[in-house]
C-alpha positions in Angstrom: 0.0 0.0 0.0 0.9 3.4 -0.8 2.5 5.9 1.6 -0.3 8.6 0.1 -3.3 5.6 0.0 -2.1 4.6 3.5 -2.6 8.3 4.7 -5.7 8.4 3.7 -7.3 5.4 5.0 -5.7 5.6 8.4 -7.3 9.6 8.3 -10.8 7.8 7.9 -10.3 5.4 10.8 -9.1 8.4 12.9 -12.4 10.2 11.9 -14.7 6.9 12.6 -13.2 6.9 16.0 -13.9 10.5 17.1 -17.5 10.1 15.8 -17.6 7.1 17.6 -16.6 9.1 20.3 -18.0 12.2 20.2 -21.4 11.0 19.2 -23.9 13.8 17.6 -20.7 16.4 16.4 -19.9 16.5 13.0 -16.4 16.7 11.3 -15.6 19.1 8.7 -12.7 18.9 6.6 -10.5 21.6 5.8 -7.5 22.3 2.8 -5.4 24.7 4.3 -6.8 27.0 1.3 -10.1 26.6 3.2 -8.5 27.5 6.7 -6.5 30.6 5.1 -9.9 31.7 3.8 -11.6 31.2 7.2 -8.4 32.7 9.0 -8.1 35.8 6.4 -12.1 36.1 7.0 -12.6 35.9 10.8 -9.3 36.4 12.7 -9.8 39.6 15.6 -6.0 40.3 14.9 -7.0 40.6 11.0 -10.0 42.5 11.5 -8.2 44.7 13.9 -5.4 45.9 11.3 -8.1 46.0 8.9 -9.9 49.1 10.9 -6.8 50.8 12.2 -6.5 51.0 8.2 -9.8 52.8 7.7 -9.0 55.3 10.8 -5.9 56.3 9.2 -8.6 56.6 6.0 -10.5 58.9 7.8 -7.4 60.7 9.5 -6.5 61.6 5.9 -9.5 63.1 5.2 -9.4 65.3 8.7 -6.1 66.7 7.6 -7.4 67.5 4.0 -10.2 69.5 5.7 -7.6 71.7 6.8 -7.1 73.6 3.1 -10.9 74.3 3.4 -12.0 77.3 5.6 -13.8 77.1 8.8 -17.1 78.3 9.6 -18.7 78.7 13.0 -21.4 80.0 14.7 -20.7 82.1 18.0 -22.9 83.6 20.2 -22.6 85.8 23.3 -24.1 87.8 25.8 -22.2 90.2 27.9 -22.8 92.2 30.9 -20.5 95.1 31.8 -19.9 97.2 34.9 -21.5 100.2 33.2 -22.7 100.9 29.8 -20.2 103.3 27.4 -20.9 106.8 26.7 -19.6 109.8 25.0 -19.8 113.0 27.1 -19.6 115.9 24.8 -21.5 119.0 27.5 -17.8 120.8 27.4 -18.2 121.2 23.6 -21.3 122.1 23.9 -20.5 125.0 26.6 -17.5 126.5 24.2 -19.7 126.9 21.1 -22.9 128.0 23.0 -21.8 131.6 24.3 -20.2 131.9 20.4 -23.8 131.6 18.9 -25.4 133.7 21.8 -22.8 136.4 21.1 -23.3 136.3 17.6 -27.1 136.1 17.4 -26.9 139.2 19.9 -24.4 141.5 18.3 -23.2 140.0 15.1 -23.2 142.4 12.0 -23.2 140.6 8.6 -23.4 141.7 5.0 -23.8 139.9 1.8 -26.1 137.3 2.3 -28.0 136.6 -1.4 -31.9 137.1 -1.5 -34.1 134.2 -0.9 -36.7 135.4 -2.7 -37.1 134.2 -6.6 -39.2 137.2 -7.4 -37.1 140.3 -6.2 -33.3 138.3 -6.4 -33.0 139.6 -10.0 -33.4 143.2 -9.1 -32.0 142.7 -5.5 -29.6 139.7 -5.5 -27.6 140.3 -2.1 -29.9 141.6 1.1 -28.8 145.3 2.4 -27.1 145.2 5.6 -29.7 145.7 7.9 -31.1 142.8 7.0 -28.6 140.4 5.9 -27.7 141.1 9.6 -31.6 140.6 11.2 -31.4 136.8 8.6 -28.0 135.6 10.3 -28.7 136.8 13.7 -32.1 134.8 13.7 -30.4 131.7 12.5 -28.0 131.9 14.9 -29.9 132.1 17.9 -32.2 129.0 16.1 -28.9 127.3 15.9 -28.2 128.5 19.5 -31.5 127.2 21.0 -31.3 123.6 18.8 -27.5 123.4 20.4 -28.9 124.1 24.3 -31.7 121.5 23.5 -29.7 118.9 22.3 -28.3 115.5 24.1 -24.6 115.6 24.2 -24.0 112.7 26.2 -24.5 110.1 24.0 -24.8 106.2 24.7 -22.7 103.9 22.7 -23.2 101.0 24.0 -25.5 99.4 26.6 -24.7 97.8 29.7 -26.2 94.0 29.1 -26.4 93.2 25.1 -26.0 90.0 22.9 -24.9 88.8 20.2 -24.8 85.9 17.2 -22.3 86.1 14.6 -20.7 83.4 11.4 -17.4 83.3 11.9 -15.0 82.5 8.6 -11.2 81.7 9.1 -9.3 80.3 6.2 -5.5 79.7 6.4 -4.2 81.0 3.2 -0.3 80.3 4.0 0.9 78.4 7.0 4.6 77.4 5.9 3.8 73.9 4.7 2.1 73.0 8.0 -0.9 72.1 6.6 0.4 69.9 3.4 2.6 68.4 5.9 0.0 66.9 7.9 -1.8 65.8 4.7 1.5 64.2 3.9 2.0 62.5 7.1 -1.7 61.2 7.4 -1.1 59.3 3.7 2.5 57.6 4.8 0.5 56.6 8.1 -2.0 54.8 5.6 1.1 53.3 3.7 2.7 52.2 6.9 -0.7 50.6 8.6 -1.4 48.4 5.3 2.4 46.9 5.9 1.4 46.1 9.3 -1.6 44.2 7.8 0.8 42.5 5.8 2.8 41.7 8.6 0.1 40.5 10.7 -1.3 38.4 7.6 2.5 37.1 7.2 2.6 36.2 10.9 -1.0 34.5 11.1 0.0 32.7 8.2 2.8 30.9 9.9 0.5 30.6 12.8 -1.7 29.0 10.7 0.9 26.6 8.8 2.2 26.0 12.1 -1.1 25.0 13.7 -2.6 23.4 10.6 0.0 21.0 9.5 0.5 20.4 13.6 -2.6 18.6 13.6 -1.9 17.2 10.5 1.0 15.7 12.3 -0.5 15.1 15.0 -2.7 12.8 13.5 -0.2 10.9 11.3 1.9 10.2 14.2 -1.1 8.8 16.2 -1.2 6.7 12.9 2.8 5.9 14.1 1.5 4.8 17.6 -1.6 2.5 17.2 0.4 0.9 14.5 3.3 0.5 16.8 1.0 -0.4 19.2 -0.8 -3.3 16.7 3.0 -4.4 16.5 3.7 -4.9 19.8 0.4 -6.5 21.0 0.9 -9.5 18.1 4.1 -9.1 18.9 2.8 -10.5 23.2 0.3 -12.7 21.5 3.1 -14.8 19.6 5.6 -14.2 23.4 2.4 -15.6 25.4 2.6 -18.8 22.7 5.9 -19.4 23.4 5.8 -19.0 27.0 3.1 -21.4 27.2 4.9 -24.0 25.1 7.8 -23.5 26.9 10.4 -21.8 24.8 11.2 -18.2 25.8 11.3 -17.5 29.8 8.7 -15.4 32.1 10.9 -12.5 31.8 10.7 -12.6 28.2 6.8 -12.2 28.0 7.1 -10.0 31.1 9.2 -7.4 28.8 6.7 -7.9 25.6 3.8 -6.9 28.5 5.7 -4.1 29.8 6.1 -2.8 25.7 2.6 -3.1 25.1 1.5 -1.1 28.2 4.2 1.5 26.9 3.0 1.7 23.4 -0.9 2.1 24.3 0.4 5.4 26.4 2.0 6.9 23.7 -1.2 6.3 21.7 -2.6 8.0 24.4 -0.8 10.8 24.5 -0.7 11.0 20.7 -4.4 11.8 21.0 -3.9 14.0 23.8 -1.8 16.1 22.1 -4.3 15.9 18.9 -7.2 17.9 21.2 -4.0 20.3 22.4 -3.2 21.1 18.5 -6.5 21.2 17.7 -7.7 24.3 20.0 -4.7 26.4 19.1 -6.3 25.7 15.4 -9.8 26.4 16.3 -8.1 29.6 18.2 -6.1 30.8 14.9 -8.8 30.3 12.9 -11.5 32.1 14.9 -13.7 29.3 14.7 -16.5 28.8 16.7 -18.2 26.3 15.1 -19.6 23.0 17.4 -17.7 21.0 14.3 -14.5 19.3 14.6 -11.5 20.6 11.9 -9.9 18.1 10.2 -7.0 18.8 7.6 -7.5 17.7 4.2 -4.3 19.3 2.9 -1.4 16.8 3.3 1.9 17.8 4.7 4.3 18.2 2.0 8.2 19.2 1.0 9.5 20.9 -2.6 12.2 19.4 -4.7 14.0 22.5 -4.8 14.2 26.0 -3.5 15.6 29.4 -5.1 19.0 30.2 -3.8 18.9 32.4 -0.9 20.2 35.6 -2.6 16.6 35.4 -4.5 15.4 35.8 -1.6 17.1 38.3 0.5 16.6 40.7 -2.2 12.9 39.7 -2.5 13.2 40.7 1.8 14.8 43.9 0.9 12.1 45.1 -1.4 9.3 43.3 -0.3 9.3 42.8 4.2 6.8 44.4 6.0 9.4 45.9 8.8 11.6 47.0 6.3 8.5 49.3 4.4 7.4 50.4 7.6 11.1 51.9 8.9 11.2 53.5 5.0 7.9 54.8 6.0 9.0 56.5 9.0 11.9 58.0 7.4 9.5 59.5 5.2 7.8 61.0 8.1 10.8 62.1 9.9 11.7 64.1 6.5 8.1 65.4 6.3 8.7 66.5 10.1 12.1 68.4 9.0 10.0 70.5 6.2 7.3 71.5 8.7 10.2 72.2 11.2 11.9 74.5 8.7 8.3 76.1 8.0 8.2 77.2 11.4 10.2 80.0 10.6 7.6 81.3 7.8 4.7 83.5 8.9 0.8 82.4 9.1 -1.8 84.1 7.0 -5.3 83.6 7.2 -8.3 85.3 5.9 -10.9 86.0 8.9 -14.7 87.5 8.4 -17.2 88.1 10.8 -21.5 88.9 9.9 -23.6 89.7 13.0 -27.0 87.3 11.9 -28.5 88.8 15.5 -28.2 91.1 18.4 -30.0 92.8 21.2 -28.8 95.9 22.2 -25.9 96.3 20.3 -24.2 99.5 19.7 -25.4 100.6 16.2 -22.4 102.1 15.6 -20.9 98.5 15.3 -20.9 97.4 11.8 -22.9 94.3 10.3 -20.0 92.1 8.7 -16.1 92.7 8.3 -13.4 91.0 6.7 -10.1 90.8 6.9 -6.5 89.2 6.3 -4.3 88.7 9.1 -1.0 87.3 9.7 1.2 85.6 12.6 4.7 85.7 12.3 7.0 83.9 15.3 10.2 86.4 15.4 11.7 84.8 18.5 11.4 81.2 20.6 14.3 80.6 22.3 16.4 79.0 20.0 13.9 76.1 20.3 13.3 75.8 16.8 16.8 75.7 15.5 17.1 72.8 18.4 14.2 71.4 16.5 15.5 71.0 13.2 18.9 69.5 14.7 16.7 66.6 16.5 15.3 65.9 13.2 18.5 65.5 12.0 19.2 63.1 15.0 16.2 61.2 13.9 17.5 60.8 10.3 20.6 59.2 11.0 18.8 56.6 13.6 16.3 55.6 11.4 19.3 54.9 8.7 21.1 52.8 11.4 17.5 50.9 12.0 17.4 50.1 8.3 21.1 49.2 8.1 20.7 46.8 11.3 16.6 45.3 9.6 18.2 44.8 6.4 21.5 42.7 8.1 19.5 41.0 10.5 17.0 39.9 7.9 20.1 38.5 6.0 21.2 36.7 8.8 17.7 35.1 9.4 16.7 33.9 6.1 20.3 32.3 5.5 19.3 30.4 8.5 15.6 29.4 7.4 17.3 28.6 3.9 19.8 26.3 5.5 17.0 24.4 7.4 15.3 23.8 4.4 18.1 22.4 2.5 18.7 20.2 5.5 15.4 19.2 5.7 14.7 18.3 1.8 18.4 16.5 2.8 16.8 14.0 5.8 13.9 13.4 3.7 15.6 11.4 1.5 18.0 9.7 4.0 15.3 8.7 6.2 13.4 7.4 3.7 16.3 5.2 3.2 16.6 4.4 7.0 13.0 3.5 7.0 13.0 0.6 4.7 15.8 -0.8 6.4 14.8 -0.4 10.1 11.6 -2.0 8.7 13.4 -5.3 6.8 15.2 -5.9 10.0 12.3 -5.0 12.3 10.8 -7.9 10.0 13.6 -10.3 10.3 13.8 -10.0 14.4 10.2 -10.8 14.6 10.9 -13.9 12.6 14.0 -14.7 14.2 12.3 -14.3 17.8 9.5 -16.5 16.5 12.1 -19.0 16.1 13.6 -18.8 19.6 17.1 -17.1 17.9 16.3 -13.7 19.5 14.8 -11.7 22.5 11.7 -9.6 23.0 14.1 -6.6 24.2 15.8 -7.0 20.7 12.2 -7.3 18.7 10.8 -4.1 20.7 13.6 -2.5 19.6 13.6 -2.9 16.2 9.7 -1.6 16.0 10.7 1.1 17.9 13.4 2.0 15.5 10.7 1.8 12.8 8.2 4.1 14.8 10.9 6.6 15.5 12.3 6.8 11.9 8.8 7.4 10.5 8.0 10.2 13.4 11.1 11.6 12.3 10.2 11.4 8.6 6.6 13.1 9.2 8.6 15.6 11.5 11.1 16.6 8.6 7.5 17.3 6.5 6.2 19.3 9.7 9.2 21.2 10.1 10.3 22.0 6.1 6.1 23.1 6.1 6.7 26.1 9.1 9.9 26.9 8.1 8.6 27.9 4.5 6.1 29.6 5.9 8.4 31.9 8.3 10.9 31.9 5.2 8.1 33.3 2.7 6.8 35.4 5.7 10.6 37.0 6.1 11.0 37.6 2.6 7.3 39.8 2.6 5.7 37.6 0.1 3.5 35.3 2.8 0.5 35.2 -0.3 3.1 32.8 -2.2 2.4 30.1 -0.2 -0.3 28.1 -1.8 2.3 27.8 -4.9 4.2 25.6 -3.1 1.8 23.2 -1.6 1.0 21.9 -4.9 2.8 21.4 -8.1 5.2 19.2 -10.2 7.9 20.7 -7.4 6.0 19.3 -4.2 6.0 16.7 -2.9 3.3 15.2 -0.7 3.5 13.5 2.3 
């Protein structure tokens, strides 16, 4: 039977036990294409990234809002400790005894005739009355003066008022475009911390998935190790009983047995242990029980590792989100530099209501005005200097992401090659430990050997192929971490299928 066939089948006796077990619940397979989409679709951490995204979206639009200008309505009542007047009485008394004077004793000449039917024959008044004409108006003028109020309120004591204000910024040094240009690299930088959330879950997920898928294979390992041993007591008991080994011989082949049906249950122990941090990954709160349907597998061959610490360098999450904030530390050196430039704004003001206002206060005014900082303490040239600072740190950040990255992917390479290496050597090891795990059985059957010495040899058997599915298991995480690394997580599914994979 087929390594792939064998699989397969022992996967269906695994799932008749746990119904068998578990009664009423219901098993649903999963390829790890299905868990990715359930993972990509329903994981907290996912969603989370996902809406610090929009925020950031909105953010953006916030800062826009700041080329626009700013409307508001204000409104205010206001109570002073005495209303505001103009007191004009001293005029009043240093033109009054002028008029009186002149309306008394004045003497005036050449004042034209009022009347349209005389004017032509007698265009200026004679003295006499020219003089009579002033002297009358003058005492008119007097008499209006003395009557009138020359202490005049401007303004009440208690009044209120409700204005639209208008301020729009029309030059502010770059501040404004600045923070629209921060707002968008804070956009760029969240969506790389998606993608280096999705690139962690994803190993997660390999890690989890292909766990259980382990974890069920090597339960396969046990039960079969344990079918081996029991026949392997059954055939000691038949000698015993006819006399050819000794009691200590069956006593061992017991002793195996008893250890080989706790390893089986262990092996399934583990199985529920895997299976929750699955569940958990996937956010899946389904009453079903995940099974894998994806098998664990191992590629023929990898690209060299220089393909893939350039494709790191261009393509890793970290790295885009340091180049990001050196983006924002320059953007921060421009708005630090603008500091030095004034502010202008345009500013208006319409009164829509009032009660008791002065109404010598005008309805609406507008206006430019400007802000201009001469003199801070030398805090902003200290400014632009810590931005420098900043520069040279983020540099040293990128220089140290980009050598560690180097460092870690020559390791994750190396593991890979040695993996794909074992595969292929243990394979070899298997089908030997198996021919002589087949020739002590015989030989023991025979009376030539012991149990410790049959034990052994299916031991050896079990442990090779544990070894072999862990090799599968460990090549499977270590691609993910290695694709993860090198910022190209969504590449995954290309290499679990293929002419260049091999399936376990």
């Amino acid at each position: 039977m087929g390594i792939k066939k064998q699989f397969f089948n022992t996967v269906l006796l695994v799932l008749f036990g746990i119904i068998a077990a578990k009664g009423q619940e219901n098993i649903q397979l999963l390829t790890f294409e299905d868990a990715l989409k359930i993972m990509t679709e329903q994981n907290p951490a996912l969603q989370q990234a996902k809406q610090q995204i929009k925020q950031k979206e909105y953010e953006l639009k916030v800062k826009r809002g700041l080329y626009m200008p700013q409307v508001s309505l204000s409104a205010n009542a206001v109570s002073m400790s005495e209303m505001l007047h103009l007191d004009l009485n001293p005029v009043k008394d240093a033109i009054t005894p002028l008029y009186s004077t002149l309306g008394t004793y004045g003497e005036f000449s050449g004042v034209p005739n009022p009347d349209p039917t005389t004017n032509t024959i007698l265009p200026i008044l004679p003295d006499n009355i020219s003089t009579a004409a002033v002297r009358e108006q003058l005492l008119e003028g007097g008499q209006e003066i003395a009557n009138a109020n020359w202490d005049e309120v401007i303004q009440e004591k208690n009044f209120a008022t409700v204005s639209a204000d208008v301020m729009w910024p029309l030059f502010t040094g770059g501040k404004i475009k600045g923070a629209n240009d921060a707002a968008a690299v804070n956009i760029s930088i969240s969506r790389e911390e998606l993608r280096e959330t999705q690139g962690e879950l994803l190993s997660e997920l390999a890690t989890r998935y292909y766990g259980l898928s382990l974890g069920i294979q090597i339960l396969e390992v046990r039960q079969q190790m344990l079918t081996a041993v029991d026949h392997h007591f059954s055939d000691a008991q038949k000698l015993f009983d006819n006399g050819i080994i000794a009691k200590v011989e069956l006593l061992h082949a017991n002793v195996s047995r008893n250890e080989a049906e706790r390893e089986v249950k262990q092996a399934e122990r583990n199985i529920k242990i895997i299976r929750a941090g699955l569940d958990a990954t996937l956010a899946f709160d389904s009453a079903a029980i995940v099974q894998p349907a994806s098998q664990l597998f191992i590629n023929k061959e990898l690209s060299d590792v220089s393909f893939w610490v350039l494709q790191a360098n261009n393509d890793n999450p970290q790295i885009k989100q340091i180049q990001g904030k050196s983006e924002l530390i320059n953007i921060k050196h421009k708005v630090d530099k603008g500091n030095y430039l004034p502010t202008v704004a345009m500013i208006g003001t319409y009164n829509l209501a009032e009660k008791k206002l002065s109404p010598y206060m005008p309805d609406w005014m507008v206006g430019i005005g400007m802000k201009w900082s001469v003199f801070e303490g030398l805090g902003r040239a200290n400014q632009l200097k810590a931005s420098e600072t900043m520069r040279s740190q983020i540099n040293f950040a990128n220089q140290k992401a980009e050598a560690d990255l180097k460092a870690y992917l020559t390791k994750l390479y190396q593991e890979l090659q040695m993996q794909m290496e074992q595969k292929s050597e243990l394979e070899s090891t298997l089908e030997l430990a198996k021919e002589y795990a087949s020739s002590n059985e015989k030989a023991f059957n025979e009376g030539l050997t012991t149990s410790t010495s049959v034990v052994d040899a299916f031991t050896k058997v079990a442990q090779v192929q544990a070894l072999r599915l862990k090799v599968f298991y460990d090549y499977d995480v270590t691609l993910a971490k290695l694709l993860q690394t090198a910022g190209v997580p969504e590449q995954y599914m290309a290499f679990c299928a293929g002419e260049n994979t091999i399936n376990e």
